[in-house]
N, C-alpha and C positions, 0 to 999 in steps of 0.2 A: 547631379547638377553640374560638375566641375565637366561633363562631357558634353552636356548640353551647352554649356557657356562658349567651351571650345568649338564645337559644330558655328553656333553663330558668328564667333568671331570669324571664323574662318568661311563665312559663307557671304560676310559683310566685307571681308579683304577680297573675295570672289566678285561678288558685286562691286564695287568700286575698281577693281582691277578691270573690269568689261566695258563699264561705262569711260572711262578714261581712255582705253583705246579705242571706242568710240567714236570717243570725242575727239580722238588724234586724225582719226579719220578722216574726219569730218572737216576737220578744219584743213587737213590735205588737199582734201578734194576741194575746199570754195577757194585754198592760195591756188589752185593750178586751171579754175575756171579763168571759162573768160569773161574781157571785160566792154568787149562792144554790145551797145544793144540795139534786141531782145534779147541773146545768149546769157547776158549777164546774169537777167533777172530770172532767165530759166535755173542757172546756177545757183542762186540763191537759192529760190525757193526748194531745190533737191538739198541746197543748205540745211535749212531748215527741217525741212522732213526729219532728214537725218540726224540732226542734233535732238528732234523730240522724239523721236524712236526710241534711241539708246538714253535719253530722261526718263521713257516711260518703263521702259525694259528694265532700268535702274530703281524706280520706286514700285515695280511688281518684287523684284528680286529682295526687294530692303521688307517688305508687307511679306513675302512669303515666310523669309526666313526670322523673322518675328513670331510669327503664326508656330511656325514648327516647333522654333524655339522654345514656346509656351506649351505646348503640347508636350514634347519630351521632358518638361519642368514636373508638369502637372504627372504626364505618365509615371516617371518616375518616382515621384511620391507614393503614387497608387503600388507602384511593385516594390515600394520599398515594405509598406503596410504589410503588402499582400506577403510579402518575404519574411516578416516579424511575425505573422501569425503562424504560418505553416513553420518557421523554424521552432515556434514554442509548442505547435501540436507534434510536431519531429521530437524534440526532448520528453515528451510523455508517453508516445506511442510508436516510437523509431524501434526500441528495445524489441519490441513485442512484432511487430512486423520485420524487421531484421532475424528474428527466430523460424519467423514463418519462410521468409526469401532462403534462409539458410538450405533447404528441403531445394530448391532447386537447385539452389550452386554446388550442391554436394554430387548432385545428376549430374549437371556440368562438367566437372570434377573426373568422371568417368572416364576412363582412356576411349578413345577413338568413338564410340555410340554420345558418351555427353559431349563432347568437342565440338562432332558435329550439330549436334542439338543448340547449343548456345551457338555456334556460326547462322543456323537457320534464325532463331529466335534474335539476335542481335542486328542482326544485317537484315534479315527480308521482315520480321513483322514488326520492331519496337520503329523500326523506318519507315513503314506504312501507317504504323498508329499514330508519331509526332509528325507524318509530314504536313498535317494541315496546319499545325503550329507553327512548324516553320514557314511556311509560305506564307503566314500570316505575318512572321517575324521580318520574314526578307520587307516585305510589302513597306511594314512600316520602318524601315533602316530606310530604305531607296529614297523616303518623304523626310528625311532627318528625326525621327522619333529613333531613338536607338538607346536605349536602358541597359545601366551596368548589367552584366553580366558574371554569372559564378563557376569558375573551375575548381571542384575540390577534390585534392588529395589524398592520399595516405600513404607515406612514407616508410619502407622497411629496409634498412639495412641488412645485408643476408652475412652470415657469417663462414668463412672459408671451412676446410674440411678439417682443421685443426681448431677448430670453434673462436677465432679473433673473426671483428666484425673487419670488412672488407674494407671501409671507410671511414674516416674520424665523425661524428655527429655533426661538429661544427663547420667542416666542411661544407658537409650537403646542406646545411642550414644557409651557407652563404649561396650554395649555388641555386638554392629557392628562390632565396633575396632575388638575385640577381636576373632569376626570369620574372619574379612579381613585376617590378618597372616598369620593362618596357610593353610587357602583354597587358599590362592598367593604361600604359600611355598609347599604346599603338593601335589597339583594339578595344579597351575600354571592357577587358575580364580582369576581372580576380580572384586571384588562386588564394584558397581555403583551405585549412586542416579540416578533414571528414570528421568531426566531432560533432556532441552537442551542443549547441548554442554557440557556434561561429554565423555573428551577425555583421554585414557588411550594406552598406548603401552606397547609391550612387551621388547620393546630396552628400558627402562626405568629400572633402578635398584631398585626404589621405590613405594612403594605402596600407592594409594590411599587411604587417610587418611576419614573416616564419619565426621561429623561435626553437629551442631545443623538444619542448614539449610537442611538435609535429613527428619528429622521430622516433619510432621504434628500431628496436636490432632484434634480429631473431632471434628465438629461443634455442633453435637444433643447427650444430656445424651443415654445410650444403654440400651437395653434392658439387663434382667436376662439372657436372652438366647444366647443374642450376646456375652454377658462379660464371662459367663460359658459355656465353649462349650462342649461339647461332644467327645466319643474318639470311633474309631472301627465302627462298626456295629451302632449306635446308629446316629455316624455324616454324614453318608448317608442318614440317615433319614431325618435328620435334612437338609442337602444340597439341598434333592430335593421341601422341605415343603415352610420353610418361614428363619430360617437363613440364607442359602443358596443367597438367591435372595438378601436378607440384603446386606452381604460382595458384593453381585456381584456389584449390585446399588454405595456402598462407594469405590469401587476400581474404578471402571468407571469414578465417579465424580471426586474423590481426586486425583488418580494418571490418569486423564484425557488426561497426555502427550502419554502413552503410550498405549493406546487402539488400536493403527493400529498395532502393534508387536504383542498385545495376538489376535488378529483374525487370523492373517496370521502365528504366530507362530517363526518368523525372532525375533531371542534375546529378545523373550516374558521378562517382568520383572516380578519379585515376587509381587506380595501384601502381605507387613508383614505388621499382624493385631495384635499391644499389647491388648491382653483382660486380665481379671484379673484372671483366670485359665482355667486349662483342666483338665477333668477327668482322672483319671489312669486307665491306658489300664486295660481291662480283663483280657486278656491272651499273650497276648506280652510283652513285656519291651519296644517298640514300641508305636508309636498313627499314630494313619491313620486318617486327618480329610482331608476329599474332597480332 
């Protein structure tokens, strides 16, 4: 609701900002008519035209973004519904389908034959299968219907090769915080712990706060390879040899809740992996890792 509120104010400052210049216009052009007649009354009356164009321009724009406004109210009520029920059939039957998804991230998991398998399946068909969602998505953002959205995580801190974890908890707690903000204000997502019954709405004025219980540390010291990863060209390499399989294995096991979303691709969650650096790009200001 709190995005919807913001779209209209901001489409009502839009409107009123057009009409106003308009209107400056407008009035432009009747001070630098002239004033012998007929020319006069010629000027006038493009006067007027003109002052009722951008009147009427100005109460389409005020009716539309009402209209839409109501829409993305209404919408999002309906996906907030629709978000409550799937997240409580997710707490009953996520266990049991996450067991089944397991059988394929373990294929995954394979050096170089699963790698490629999950690049095919990731990129050419779970993209094929949502694309009509999303063009259906884009469709309705373009009209002002645009409904919170959810990014959820799972957090692992990885532990050096002398088994201390990489980074304090509370750190990375704060640096969640701190991208929650602005990806709620900028974009209107919110990032989630991958867990059972993390429920979130858009009618809600506030944002999900992270907390220590978002973070795991790993169970096993890492390797040199795991902790210093790679960047570009070189972490393809890497993704399809033997780190690759690494991360797929500790996402699988540790963020276990949510392996039937990354098969099928339905509000997949992230695996953030704290390591203890990344190389600097070559040639980008960028890092591309898998």
């Amino acid at each position: 609701m709190a995005n919807c509120l913001q779209y209209a104010e901001q489409r009502t400052q839009s409107c009123t900002q057009y009409a106003d210049q308009g209107y400056s216009s407008c009035s432009a052009w009747d001070a630098r008519c002239c004033t012998w007649w007929p020319c006069s009354w010629l000027c006038k009356l493009v006067t007027w035209v003109c002052l009722g164009w951008y009147w009427v321009a100005n109460v389409v724009c005020v009716l539309w973004t009402i209209v839409t406004t109501l829409v993305c109210a209404v919408w999002e009520v309906v996906v907030t519904i629709v978000s409550f029920v799937v997240t409580l059939v997710e707490a009953l039957l996520g266990w049991v389908l996450s067991y089944l998804a397991l059988v394929f991230e373990l294929i995954f998991a394979i050096p170089y034959v699963g790698r490629i398998l999950q690049w095919i399946w990731n990129v050419i068909i779970l993209n094929l299968v949502w694309l009509a969602a999303n063009l259906i998505d884009a469709a309705l953002y373009l009209v002002g219907v645009r409904p919170q959205k959810k990014l959820r995580i799972c957090t692992i801190i990885l532990r050096d090769e002398k088994g201390n974890p990489v980074a304090a908890v509370d750190d990375v707690v704060d640096m969640i915080n701190d991208a929650i903000d602005p990806l709620l204000r900028e974009c209107n997502v919110q990032i989630l712990n991958s867990a059972p019954l993390q429920l979130s709405s858009g009618l809600s004025f506030d944002s999900v706060r992270a907390d220590r219980s978002w973070i795991q540390i790993d169970g096993r010291p890492g390797s040199t390879a795991l902790l210093d990863t790679a960047c570009d060209e070189p972490a393809f390499g890497d993704d399809l040899s033997n780190v690759g399989p690494e991360y797929q294995i500790k996402g699988a096991t540790s963020c276990f809740f949510g392996n039937w979303r990354n098969v099928v691709g339905l509000g997949t969650p992230v695996t953030v992996l704290v390591v203890r650096s990344i190389a600097r790009p070559t040639v980008f200001s960028g890092c591309c890792i898998w």
